[in-house]
C-alpha positions in Angstrom: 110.3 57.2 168.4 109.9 60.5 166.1 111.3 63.6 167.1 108.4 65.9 168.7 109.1 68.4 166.0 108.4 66.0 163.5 105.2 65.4 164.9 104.1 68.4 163.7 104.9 68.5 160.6 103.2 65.2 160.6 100.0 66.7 162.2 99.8 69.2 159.8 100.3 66.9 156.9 97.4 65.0 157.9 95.3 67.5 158.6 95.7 69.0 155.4 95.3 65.4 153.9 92.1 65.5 155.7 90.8 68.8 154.5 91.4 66.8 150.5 89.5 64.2 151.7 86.8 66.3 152.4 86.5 68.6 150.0 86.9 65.6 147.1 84.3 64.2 149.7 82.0 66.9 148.8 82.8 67.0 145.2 81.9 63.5 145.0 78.4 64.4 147.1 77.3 67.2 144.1 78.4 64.8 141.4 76.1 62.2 142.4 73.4 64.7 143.0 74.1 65.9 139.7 73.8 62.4 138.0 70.5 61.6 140.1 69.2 65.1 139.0 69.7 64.0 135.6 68.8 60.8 135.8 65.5 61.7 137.3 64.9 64.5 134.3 65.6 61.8 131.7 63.2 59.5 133.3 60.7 62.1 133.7 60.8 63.1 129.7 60.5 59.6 128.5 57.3 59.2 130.9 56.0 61.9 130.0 56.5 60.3 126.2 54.5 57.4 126.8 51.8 59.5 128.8 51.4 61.4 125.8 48.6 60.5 123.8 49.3 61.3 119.9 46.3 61.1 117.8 45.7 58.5 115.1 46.0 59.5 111.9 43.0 59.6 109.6 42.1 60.7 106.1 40.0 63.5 105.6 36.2 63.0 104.9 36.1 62.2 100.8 33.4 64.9 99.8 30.3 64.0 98.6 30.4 64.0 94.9 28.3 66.5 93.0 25.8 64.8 90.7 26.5 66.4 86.8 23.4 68.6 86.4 20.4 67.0 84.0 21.1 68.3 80.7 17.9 71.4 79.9 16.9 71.0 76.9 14.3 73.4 76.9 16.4 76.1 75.7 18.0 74.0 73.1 21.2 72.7 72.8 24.4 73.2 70.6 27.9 72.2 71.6 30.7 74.7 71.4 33.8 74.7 70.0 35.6 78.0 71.2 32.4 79.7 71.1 31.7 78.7 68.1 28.5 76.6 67.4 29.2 73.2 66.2 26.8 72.4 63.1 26.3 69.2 61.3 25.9 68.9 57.1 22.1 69.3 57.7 20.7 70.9 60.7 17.0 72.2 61.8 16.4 75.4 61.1 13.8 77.7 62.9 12.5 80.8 61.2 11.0 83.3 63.1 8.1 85.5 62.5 5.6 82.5 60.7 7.4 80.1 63.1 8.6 77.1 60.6 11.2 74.6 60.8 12.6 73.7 57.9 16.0 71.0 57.5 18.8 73.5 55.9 21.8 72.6 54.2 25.3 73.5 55.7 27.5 74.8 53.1 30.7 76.7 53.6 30.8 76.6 49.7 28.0 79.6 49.5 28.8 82.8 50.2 24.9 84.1 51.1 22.5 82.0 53.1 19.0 81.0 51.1 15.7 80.2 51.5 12.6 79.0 49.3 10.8 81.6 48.3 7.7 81.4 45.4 5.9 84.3 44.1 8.3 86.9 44.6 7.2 90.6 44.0 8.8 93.5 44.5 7.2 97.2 45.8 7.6 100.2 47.3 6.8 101.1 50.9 7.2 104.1 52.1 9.9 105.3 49.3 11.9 102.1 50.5 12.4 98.8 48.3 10.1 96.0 49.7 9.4 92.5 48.3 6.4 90.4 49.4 6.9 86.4 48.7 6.1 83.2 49.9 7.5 80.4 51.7 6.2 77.0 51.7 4.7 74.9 55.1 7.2 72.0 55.5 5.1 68.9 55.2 1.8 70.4 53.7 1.4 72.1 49.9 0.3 75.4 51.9 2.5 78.5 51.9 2.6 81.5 54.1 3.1 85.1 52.7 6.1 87.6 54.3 6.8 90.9 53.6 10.0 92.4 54.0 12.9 95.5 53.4 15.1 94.4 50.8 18.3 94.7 52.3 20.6 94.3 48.7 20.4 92.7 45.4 23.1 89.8 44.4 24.1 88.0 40.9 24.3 84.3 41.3 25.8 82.4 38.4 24.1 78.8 38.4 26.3 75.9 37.5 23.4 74.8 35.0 22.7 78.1 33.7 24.3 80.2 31.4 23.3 84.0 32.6 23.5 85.4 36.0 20.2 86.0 38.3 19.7 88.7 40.2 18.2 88.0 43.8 17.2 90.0 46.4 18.6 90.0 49.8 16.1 90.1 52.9 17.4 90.0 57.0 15.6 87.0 58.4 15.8 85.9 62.1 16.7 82.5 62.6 17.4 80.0 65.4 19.6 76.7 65.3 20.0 74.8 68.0 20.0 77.5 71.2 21.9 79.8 68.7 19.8 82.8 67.4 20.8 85.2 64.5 19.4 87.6 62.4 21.5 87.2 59.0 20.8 88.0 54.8 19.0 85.2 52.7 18.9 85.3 49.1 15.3 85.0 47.7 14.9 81.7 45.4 12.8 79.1 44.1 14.0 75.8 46.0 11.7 73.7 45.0 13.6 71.1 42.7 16.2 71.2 45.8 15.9 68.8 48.2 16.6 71.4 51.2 14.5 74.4 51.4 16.8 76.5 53.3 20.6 76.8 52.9 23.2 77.9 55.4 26.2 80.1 53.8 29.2 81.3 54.9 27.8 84.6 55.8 26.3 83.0 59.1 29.0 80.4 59.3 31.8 83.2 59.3 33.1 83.4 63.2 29.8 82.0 64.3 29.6 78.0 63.4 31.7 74.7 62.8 31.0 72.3 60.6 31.4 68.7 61.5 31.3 66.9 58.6 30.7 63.5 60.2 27.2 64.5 62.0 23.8 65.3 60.9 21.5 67.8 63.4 24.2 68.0 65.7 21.9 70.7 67.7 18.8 70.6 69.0 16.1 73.2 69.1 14.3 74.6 71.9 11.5 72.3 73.2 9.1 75.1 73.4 9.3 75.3 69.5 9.0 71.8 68.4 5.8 71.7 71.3 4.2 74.4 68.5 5.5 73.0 65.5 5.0 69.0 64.0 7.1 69.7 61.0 10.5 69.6 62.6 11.0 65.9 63.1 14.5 64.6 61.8 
């Protein structure tokens, strides 16, 4: 038998045992409401993963390739170096005003550009210093008569000859290749040369290349070989 006082102090030991259970009762309860919660978010994300539709990779579209421009060769051609024209030893050579094409010689050895000239005479025109000559057709034994300002006069000492000539010095305007100039020429007799014009350094200076290797390494305009036949390589 246990002693009636005892028995409360046993009641209230189970009540308060009961009040644990309870509340670890109810503990327990939001635990495993937490872990379902979780659970169910966890679940959620990964199907919403695979419900998730990631696009392929793919290249972009290759570009459609530009086709190099035909090369125009109606306004002539000459390849650059730096801006500079690149010339071969012997080049076509276009003079203005009767419209000829002669084959001139590239020299860096000369210091003034030449051309054929017979017949030279000098005058005066208008109290300046003139000079009429002529200059031969390429091809034919026909020569066609210019008139122009002397710009200077030059001594050139010929290798075969023992006393200096005196030349005169005229402005021509020229064309080689798509490459137009107006530059001094030295008046001479080329006949017993083989080329009747004669590129110097006075053109070539911070203008042209010379590439030793080539010959006509430029081409002239096609509207001037249409009107010419004499400049053929």
């Amino acid at each position: 038998m246990v002693p009636k006082s005892d028995l409360s102090d046993l009641n209230a030991s189970v009540q308060s045992q009961r009040a644990t259970l309870v509340t670890m009762e109810k503990n327990a309860t939001v635990r495993h409401q937490k872990v379902l919660e979780n659970n169910e978010a966890a679940t959620q994300k990964v199907l919403d993963a695979i419900a998730t539709q990631v696009a392929k990779p793919s290249c972009p579209p290759v570009p459609a390739q530009k086709a190099c421009p035909a090369s125009d060769h109606s306004n002539g051609r000459a390849d650059r170096l730096k801006g500079k024209v690149i010339v071969g030893e012997v080049e076509n050579f276009y003079l203005a005003g009767p419209g000829l094409i002669y084959k001139a010689r590239i020299d860096s050895g000369a210091e003034t550009s030449s051309l054929d000239a017979r017949n030279i005479t000098r005058f005066e025109r208008d109290g300046g210093n003139w000079v009429r000559f002529d200059v031969p057709v390429p091809g034919t034994e026909d020569l066609v008569t210019l008139e122009k300002e002397i710009s200077r006069r030059v001594k050139v000492i010929q290798a075969s000859a023992d006393e200096a000539e005196r030349r005169v010095v005229v402005e021509l305007q020229f064309t080689i290749g798509d490459h137009q100039q107006v530059a001094e020429f030295t008046l001479a007799d080329r006949s017993n040369l083989t080329y009747q014009a004669l590129i110097g350094r006075n053109v070539l200076r911070d203008v042209m290349l010379i590439d030793v290797g080539k010959e006509y390494a430029t081409e002239l305009p096609e509207s001037i070989l249409t009107d010419n036949n004499n400049g053929e390589k």
